[in-house]
N, C-alpha and C positions, 0 to 999 in steps of 0.2 A: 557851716557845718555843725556848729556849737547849739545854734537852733533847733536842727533838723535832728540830733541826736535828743534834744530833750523832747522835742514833739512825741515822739515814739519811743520815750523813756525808756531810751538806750545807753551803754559807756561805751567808748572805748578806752579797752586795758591797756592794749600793745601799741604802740606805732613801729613799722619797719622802716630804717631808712639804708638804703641801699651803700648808699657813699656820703659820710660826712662832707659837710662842706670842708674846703681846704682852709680859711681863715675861723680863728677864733671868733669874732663875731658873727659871722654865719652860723656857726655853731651854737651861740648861745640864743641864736631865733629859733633853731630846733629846739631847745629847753622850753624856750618861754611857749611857743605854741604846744609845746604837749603839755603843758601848764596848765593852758588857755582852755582845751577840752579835755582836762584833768585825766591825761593819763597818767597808768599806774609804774610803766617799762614801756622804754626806747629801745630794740631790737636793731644792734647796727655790727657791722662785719671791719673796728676801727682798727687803723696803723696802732702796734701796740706802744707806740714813743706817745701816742694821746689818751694814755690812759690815765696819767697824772691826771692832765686838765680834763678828762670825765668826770672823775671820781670828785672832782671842787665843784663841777658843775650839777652832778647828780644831787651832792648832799646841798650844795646852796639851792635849788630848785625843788628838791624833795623827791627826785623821780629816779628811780630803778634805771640802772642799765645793762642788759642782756648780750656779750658777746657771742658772737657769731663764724665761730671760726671751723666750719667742716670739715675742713681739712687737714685740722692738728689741734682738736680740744685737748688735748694735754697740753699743749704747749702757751693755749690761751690759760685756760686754769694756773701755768706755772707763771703767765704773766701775769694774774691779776691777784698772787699774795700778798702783796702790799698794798693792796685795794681796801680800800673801804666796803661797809656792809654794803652799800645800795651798788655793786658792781659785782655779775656773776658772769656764770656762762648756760649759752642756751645752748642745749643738746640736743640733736638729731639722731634720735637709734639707730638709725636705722644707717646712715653712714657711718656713724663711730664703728659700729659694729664691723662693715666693709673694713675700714681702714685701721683697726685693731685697737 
């Protein structure tokens, strides 16, 4: 993929990933591969109990992480105050708006 993205000098910025893996070292093969084709943010929807080991994993890897929470971005923003810089929240208008 790493190839084919340089062939046709392209990035990618984002990676989506749907479901964290459940063990910590699954988890830090998602780092290292958005590493690998330098992305900039990981877009994942995590249990908020793994946002500690995000936030070590983001800043030891260098990579942004984007929570995912539709259905209660206030309540992901209220969990990631103790977050470090490279842990935000990615926002959907168009349902925050929906759901207030």
């Amino acid at each position: 993929m790493r190839n084919t993205l340089r062939t046709w000098s392209m990035r990618m910025l984002n990676y989506r990933v749907e479901t964290l893996p459940a063990d910590e070292a699954a988890r830090c093969k998602v780092f290292e591969f958005a590493q690998e084709l330098g992305i900039e943010t990981i877009v994942a929807s995590p249990d908020p109990a793994l946002l500690p080991e995000l936030d070590k994993l983001a800043s030891e890897f260098a990579i942004n992480v984007a929570v995912d929470d539709r259905r209660a971005p206030k309540i992901a923003l209220a969990a990631l105050q103790s977050s470090g810089k490279r842990i935000g929240v990615q926002l959907d208008i168009g349902p925050t708006m929906i759901t207030g």
